[in-house]
PQR file of N, CA, C, O and H, with PARSE charges and radii, in Angstrom:
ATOM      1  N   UNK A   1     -10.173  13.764  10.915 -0.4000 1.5000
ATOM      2  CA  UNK A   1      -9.836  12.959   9.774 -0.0000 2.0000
ATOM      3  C   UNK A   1     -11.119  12.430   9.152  0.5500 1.7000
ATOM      4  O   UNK A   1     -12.079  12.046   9.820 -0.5500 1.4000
ATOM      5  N   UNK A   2     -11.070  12.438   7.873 -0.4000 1.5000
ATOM      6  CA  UNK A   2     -12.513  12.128   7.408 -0.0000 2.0000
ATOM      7  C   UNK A   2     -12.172  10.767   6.412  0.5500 1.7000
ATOM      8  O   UNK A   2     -11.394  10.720   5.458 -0.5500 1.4000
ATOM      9  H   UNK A   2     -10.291  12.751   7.330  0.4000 1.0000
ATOM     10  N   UNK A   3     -12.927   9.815   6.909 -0.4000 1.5000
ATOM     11  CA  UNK A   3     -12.577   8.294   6.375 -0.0000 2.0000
ATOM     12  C   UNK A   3     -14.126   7.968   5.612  0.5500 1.7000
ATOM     13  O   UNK A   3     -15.193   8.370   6.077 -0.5500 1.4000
ATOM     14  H   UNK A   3     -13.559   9.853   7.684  0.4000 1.0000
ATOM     15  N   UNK A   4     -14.026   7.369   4.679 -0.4000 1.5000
ATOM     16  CA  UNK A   4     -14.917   6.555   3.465 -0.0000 2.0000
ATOM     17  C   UNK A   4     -15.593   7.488   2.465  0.5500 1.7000
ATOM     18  O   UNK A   4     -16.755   7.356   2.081 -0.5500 1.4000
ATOM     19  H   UNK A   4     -13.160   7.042   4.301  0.4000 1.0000
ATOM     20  N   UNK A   5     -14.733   8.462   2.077 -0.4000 1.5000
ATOM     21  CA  UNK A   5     -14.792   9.311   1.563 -0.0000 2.0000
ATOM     22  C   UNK A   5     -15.067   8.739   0.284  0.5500 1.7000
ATOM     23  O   UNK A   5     -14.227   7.914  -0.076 -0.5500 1.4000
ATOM     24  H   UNK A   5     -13.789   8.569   2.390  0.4000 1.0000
ATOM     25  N   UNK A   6     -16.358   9.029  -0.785 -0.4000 1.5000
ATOM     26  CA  UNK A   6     -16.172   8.489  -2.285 -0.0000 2.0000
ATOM     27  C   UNK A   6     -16.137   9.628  -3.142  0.5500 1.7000
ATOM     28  O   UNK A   6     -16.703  10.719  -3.068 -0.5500 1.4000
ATOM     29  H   UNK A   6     -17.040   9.699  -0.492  0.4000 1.0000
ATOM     30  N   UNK A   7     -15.081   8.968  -4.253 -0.4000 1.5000
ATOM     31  CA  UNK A   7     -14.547  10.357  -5.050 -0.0000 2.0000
ATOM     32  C   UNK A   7     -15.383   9.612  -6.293  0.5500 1.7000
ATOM     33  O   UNK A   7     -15.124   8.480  -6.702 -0.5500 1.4000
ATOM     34  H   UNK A   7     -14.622   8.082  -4.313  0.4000 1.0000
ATOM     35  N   UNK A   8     -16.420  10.467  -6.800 -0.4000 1.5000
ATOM     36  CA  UNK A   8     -16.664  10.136  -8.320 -0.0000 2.0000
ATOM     37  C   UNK A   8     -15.763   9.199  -9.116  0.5500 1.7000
ATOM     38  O   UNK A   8     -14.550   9.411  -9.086 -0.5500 1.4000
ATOM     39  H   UNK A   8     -16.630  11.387  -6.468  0.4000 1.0000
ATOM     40  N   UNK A   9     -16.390   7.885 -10.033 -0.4000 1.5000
ATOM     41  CA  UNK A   9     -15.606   7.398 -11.287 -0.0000 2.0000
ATOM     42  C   UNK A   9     -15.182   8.396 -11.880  0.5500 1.7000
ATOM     43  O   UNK A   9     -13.964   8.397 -12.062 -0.5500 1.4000
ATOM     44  H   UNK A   9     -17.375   7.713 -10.057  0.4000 1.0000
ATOM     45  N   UNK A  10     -15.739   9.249 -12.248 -0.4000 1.5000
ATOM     46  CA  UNK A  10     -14.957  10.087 -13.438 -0.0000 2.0000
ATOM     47  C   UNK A  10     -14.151  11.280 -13.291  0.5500 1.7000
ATOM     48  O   UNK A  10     -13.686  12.002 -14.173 -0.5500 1.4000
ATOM     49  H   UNK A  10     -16.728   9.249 -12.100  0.4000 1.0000
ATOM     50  N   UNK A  11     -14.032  11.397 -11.642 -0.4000 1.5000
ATOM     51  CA  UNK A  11     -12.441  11.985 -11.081 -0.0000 2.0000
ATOM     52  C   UNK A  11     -11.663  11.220 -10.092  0.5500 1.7000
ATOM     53  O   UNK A  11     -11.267  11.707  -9.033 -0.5500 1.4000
ATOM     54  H   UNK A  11     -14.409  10.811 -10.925  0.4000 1.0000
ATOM     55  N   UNK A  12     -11.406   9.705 -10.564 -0.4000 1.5000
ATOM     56  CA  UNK A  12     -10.788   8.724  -9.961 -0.0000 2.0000
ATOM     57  C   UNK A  12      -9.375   8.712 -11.519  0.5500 1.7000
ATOM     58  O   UNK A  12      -9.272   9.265 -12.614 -0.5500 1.4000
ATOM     59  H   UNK A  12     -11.728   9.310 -11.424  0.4000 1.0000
ATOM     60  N   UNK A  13      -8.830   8.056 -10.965 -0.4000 1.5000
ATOM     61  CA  UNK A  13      -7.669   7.409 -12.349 -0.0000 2.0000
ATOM     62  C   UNK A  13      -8.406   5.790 -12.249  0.5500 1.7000
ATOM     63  O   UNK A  13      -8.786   5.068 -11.327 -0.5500 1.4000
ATOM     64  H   UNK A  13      -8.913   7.607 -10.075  0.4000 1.0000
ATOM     65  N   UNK A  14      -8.356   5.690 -13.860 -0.4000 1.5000
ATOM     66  CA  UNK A  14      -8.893   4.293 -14.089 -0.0000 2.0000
ATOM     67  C   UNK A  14      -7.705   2.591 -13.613  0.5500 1.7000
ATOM     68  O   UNK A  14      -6.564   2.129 -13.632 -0.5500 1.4000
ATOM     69  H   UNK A  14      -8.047   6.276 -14.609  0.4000 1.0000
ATOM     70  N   UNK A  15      -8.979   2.360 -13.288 -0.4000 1.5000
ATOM     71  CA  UNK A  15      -8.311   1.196 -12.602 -0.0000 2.0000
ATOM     72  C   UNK A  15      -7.679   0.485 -13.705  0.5500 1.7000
ATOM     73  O   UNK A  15      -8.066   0.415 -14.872 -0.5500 1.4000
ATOM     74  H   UNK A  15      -9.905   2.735 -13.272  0.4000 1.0000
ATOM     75  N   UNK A  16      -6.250  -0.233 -12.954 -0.4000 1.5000
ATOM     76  CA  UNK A  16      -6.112  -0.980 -13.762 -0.0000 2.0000
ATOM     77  C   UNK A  16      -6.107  -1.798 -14.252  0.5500 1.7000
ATOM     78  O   UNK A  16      -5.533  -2.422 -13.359 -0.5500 1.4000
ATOM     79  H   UNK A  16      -5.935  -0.177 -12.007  0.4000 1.0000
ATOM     80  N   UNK A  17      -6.352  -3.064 -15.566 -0.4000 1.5000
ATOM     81  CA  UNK A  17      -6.722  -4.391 -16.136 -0.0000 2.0000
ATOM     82  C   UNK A  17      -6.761  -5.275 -14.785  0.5500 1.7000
ATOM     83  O   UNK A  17      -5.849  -5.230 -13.959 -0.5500 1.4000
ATOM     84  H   UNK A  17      -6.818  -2.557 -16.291  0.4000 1.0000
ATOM     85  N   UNK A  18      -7.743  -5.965 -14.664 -0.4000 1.5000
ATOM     86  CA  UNK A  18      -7.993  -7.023 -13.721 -0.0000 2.0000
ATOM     87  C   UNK A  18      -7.192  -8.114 -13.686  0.5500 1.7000
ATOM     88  O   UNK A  18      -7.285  -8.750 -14.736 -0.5500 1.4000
ATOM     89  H   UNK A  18      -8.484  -6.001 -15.335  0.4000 1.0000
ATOM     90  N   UNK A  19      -6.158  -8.766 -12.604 -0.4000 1.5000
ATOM     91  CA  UNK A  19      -5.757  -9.733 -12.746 -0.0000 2.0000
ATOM     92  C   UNK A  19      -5.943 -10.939 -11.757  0.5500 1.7000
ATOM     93  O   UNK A  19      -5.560 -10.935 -10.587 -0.5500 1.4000
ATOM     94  H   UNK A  19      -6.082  -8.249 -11.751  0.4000 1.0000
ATOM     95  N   UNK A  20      -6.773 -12.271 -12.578 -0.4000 1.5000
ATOM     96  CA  UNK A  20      -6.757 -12.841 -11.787 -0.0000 2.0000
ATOM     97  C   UNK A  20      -6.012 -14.494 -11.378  0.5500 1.7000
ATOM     98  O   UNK A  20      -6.006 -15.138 -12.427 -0.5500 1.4000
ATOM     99  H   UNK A  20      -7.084 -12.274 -13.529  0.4000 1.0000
ATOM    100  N   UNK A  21      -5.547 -15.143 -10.479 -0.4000 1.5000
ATOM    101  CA  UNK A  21      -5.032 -16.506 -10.067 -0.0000 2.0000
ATOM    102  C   UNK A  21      -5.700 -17.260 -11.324  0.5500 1.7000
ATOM    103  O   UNK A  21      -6.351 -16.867 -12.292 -0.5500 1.4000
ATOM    104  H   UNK A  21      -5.552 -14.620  -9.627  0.4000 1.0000
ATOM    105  N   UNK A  22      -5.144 -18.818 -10.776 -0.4000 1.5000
ATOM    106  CA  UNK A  22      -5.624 -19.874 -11.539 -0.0000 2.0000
ATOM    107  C   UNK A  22      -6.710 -19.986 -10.595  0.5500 1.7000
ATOM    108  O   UNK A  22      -5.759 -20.753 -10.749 -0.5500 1.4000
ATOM    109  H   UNK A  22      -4.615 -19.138  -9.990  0.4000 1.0000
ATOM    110  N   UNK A  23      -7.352 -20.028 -10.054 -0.4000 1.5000
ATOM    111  CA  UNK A  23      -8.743 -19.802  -9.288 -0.0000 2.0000
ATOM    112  C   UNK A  23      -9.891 -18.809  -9.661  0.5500 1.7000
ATOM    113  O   UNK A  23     -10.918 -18.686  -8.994 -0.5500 1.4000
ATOM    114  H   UNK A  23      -8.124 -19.405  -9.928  0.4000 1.0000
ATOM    115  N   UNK A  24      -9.633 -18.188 -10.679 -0.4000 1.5000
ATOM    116  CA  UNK A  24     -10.157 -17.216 -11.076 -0.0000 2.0000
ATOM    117  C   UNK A  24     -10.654 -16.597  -9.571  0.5500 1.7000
ATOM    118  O   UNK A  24     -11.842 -16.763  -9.297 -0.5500 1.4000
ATOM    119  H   UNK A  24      -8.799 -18.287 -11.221  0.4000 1.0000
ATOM    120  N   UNK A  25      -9.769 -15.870  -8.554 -0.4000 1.5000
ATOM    121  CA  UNK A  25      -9.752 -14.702  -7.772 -0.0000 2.0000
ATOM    122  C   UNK A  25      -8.854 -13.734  -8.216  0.5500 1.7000
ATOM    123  O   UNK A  25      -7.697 -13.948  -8.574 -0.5500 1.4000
ATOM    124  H   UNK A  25      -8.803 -15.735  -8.776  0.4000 1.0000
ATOM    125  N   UNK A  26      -9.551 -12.430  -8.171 -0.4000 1.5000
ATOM    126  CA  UNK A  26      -8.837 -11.439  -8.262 -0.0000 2.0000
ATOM    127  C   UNK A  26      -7.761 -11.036  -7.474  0.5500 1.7000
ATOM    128  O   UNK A  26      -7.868 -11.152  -6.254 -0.5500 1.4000
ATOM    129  H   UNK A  26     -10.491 -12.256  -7.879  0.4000 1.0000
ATOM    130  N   UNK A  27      -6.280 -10.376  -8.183 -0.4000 1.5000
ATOM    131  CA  UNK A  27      -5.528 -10.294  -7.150 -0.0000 2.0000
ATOM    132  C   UNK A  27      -5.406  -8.733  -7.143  0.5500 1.7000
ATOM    133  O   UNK A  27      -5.411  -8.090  -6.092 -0.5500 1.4000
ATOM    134  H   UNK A  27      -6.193 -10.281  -9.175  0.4000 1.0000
ATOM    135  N   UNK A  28      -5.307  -8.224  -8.252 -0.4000 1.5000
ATOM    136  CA  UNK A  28      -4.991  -7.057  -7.709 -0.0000 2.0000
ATOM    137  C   UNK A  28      -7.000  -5.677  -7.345  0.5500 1.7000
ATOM    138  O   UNK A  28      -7.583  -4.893  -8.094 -0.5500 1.4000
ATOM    139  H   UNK A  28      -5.303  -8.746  -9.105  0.4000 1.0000
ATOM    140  N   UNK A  29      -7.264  -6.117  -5.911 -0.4000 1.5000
ATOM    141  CA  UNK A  29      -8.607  -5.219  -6.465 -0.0000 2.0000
ATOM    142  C   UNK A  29      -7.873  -3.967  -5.794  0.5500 1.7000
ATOM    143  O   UNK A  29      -6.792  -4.080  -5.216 -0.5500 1.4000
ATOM    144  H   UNK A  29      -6.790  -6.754  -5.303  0.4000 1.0000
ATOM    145  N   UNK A  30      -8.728  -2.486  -5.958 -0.4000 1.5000
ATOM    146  CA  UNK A  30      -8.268  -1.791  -4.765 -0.0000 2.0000
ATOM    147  C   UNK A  30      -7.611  -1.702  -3.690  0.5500 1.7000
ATOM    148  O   UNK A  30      -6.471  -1.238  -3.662 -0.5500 1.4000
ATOM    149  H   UNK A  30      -9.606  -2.395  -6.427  0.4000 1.0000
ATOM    150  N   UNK A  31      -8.243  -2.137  -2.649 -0.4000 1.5000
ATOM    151  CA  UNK A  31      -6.960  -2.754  -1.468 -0.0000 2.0000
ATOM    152  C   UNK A  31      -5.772  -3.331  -1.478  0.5500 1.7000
ATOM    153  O   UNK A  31      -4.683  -2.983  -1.021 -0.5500 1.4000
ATOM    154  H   UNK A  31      -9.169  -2.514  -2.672  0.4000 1.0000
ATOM    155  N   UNK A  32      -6.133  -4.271  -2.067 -0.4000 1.5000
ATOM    156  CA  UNK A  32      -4.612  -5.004  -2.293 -0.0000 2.0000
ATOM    157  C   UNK A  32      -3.419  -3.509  -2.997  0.5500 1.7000
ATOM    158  O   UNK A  32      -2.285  -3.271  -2.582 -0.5500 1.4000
ATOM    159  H   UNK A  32      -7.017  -4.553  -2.439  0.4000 1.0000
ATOM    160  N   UNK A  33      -3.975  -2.940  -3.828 -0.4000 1.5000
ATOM    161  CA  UNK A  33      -3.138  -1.458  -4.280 -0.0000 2.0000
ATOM    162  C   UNK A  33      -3.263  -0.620  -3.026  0.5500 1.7000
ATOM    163  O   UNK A  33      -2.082  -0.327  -2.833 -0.5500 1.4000
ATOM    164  H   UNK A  33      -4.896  -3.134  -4.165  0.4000 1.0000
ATOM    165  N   UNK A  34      -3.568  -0.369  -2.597 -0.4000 1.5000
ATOM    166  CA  UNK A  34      -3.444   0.701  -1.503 -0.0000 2.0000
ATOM    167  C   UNK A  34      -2.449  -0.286  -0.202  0.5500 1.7000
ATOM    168  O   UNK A  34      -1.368   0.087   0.253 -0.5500 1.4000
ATOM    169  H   UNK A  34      -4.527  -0.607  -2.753  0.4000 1.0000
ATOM    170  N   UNK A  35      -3.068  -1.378   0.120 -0.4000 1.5000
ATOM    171  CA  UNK A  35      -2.101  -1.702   0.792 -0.0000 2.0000
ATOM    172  C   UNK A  35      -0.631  -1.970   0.815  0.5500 1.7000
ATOM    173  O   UNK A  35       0.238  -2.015   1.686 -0.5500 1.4000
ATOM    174  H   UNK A  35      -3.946  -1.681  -0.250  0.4000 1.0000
ATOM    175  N   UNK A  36      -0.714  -2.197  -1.001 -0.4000 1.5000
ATOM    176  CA  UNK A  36       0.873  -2.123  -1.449 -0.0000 2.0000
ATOM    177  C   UNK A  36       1.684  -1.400  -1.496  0.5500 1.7000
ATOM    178  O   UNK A  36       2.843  -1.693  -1.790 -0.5500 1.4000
ATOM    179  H   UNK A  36      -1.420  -2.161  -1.709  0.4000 1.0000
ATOM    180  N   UNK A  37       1.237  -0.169  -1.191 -0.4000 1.5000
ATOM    181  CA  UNK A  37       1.852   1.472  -1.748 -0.0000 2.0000
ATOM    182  C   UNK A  37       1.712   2.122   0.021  0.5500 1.7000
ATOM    183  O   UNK A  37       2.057   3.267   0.314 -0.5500 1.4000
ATOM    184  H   UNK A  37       0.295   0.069  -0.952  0.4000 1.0000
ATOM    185  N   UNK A  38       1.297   1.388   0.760 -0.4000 1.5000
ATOM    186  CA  UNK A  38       1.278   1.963   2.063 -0.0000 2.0000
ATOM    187  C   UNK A  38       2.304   1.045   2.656  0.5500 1.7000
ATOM    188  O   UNK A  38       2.951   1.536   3.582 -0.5500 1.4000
ATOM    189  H   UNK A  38       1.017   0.458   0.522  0.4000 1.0000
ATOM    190  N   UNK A  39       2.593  -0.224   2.302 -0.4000 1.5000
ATOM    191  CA  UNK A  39       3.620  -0.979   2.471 -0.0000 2.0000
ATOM    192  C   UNK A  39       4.747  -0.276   2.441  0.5500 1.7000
ATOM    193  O   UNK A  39       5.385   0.127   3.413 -0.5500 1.4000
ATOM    194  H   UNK A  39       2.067  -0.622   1.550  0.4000 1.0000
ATOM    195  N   UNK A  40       4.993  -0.129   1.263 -0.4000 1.5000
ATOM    196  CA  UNK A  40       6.319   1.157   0.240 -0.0000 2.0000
ATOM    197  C   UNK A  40       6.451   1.758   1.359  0.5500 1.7000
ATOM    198  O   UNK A  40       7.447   1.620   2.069 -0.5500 1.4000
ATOM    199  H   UNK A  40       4.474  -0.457   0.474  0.4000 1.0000
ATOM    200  N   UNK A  41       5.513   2.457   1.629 -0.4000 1.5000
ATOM    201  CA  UNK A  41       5.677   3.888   2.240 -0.0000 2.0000
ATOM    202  C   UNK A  41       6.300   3.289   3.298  0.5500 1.7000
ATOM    203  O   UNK A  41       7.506   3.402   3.520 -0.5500 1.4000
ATOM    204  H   UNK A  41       4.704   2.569   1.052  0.4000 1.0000
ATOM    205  N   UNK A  42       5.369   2.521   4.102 -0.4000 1.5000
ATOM    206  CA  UNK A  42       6.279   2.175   5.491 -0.0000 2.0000
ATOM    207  C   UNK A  42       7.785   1.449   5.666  0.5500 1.7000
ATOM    208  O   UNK A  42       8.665   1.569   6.518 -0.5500 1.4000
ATOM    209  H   UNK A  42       4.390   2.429   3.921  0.4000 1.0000
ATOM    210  N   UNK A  43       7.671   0.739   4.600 -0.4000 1.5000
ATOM    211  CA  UNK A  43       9.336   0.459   4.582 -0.0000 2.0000
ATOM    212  C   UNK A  43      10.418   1.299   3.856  0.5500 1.7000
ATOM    213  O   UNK A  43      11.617   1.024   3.854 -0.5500 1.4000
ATOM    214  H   UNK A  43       6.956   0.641   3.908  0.4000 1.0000
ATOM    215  N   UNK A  44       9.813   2.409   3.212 -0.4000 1.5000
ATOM    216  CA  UNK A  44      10.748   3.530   2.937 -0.0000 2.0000
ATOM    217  C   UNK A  44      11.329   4.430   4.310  0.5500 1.7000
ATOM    218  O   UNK A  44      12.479   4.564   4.729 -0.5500 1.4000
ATOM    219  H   UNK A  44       8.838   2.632   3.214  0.4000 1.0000
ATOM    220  N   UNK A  45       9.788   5.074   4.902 -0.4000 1.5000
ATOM    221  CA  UNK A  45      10.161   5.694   6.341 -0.0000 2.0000
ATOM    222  C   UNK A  45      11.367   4.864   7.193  0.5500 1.7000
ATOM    223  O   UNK A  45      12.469   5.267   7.565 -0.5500 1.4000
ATOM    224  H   UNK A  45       8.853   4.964   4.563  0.4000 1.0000
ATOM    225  N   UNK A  46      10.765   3.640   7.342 -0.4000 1.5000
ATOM    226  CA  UNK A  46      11.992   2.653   8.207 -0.0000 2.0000
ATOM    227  C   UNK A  46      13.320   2.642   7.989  0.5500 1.7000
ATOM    228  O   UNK A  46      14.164   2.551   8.880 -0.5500 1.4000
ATOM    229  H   UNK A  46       9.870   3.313   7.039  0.4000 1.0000
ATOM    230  N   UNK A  47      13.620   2.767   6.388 -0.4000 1.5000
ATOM    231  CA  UNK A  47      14.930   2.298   5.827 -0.0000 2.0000
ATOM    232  C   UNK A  47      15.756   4.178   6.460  0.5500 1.7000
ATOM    233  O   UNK A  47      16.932   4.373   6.766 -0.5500 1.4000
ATOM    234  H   UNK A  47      12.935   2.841   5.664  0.4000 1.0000
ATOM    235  N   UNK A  48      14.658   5.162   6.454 -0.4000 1.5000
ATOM    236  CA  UNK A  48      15.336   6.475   5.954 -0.0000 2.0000
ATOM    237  C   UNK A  48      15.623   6.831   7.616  0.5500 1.7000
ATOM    238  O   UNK A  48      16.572   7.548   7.931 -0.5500 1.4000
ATOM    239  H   UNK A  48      13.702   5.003   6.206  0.4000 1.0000
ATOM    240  N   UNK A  49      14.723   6.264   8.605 -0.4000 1.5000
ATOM    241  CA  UNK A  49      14.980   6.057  10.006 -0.0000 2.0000
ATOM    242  C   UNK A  49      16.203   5.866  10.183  0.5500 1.7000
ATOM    243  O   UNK A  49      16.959   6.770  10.537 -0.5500 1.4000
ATOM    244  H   UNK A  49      13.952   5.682   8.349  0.4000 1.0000
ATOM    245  N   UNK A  50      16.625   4.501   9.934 -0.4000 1.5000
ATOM    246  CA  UNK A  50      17.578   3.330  10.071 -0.0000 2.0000
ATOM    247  C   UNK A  50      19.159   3.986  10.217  0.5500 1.7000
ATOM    248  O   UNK A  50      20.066   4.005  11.050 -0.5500 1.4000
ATOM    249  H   UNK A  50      16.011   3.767   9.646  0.4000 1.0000
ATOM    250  N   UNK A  51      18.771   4.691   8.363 -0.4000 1.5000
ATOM    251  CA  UNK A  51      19.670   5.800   7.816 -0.0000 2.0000
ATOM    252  C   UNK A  51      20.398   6.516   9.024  0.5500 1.7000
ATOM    253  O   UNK A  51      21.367   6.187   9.707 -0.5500 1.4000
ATOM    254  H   UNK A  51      18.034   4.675   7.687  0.4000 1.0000
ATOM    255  N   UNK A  52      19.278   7.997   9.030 -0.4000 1.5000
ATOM    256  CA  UNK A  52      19.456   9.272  10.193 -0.0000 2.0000
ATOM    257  C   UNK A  52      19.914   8.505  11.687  0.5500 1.7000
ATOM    258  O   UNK A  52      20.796   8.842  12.477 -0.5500 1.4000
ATOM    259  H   UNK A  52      18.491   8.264   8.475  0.4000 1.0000
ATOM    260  N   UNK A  53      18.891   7.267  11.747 -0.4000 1.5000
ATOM    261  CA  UNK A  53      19.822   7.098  13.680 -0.0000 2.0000
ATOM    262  C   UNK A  53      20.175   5.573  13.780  0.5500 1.7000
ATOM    263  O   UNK A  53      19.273   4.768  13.551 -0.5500 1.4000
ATOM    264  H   UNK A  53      18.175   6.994  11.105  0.4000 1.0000
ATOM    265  N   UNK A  54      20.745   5.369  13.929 -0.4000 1.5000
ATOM    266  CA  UNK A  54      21.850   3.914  13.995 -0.0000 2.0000
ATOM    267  C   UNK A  54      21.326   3.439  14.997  0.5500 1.7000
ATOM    268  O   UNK A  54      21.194   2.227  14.830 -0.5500 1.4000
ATOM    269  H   UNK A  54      21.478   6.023  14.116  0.4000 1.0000
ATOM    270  N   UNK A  55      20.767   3.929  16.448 -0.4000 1.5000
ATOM    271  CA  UNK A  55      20.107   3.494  17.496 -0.0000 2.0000
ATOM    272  C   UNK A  55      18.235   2.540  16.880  0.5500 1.7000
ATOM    273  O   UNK A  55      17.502   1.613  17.226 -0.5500 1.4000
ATOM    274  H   UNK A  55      20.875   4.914  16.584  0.4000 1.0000
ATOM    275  N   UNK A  56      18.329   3.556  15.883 -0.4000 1.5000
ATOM    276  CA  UNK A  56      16.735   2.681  15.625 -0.0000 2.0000
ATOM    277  C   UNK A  56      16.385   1.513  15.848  0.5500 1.7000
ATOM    278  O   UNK A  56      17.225   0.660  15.563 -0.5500 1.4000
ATOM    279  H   UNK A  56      18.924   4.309  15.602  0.4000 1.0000
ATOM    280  N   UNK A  57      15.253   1.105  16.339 -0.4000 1.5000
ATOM    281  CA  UNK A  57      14.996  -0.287  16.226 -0.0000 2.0000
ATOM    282  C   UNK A  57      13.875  -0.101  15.278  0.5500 1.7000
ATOM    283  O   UNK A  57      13.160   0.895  15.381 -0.5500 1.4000
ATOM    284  H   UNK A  57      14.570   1.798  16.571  0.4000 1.0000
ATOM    285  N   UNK A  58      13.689  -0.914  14.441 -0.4000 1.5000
ATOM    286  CA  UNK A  58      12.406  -1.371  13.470 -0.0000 2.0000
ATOM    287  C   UNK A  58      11.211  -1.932  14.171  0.5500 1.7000
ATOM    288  O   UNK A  58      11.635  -2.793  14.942 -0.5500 1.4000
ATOM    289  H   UNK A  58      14.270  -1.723  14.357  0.4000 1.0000
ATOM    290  N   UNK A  59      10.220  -1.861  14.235 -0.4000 1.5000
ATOM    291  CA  UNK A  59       9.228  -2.735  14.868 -0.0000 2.0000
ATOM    292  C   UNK A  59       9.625  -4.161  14.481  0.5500 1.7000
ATOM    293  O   UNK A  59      10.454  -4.567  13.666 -0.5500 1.4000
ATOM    294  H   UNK A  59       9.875  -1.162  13.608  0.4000 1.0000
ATOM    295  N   UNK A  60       8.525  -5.001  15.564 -0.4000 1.5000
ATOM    296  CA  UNK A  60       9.346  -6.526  15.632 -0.0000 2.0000
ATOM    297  C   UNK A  60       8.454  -6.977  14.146  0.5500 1.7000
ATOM    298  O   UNK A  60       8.754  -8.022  13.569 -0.5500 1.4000
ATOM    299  H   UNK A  60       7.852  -4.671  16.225  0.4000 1.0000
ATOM    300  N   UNK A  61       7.398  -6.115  13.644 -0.4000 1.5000
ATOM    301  CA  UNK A  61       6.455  -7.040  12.969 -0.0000 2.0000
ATOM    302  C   UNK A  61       6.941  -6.762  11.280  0.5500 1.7000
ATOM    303  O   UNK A  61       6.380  -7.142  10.252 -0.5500 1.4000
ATOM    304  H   UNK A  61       7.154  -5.265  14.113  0.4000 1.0000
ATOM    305  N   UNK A  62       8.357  -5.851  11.478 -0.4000 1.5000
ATOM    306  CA  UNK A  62       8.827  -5.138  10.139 -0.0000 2.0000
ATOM    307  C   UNK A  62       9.884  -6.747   9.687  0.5500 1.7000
ATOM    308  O   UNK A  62      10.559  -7.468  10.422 -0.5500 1.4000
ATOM    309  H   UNK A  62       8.813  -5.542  12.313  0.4000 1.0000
ATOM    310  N   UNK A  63       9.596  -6.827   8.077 -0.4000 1.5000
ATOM    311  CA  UNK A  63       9.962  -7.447   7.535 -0.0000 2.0000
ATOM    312  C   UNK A  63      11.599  -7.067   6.550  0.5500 1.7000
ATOM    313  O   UNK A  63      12.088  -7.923   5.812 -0.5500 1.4000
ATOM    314  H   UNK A  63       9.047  -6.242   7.480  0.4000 1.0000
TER
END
């Protein structure tokens, strides 16, 4: 598996508009998007688990 891989700006998709708190911190940078969409993912797999076997248990740390 090959990890910290950098893909060129100009064969990336442009990020999108910066948004930040009343703190002026950013909320959405990179990570926060990747972790959101890996979120998805993992509570999609779970739900489609859940689905196929009635025995499933969810992890304890699943929301």
């Amino acid at each position: 598996m090959v990890t910290n891989v950098r893909i060129c700006a100009h064969n990336r998709s442009p990020s999108p508009e910066p948004i930040y708190n009343s703190e002026g911190k950013r909320l959405n940078t990179r990570e926060y998007r990747t972790r959101k969409k890996l979120e998805e993912q993992r509570h999609n797999l779970i739900q489609e688990a859940l689905r196929l076997n009635t025995d499933f248990k969810p992890p304890a740390d699943y929301k």
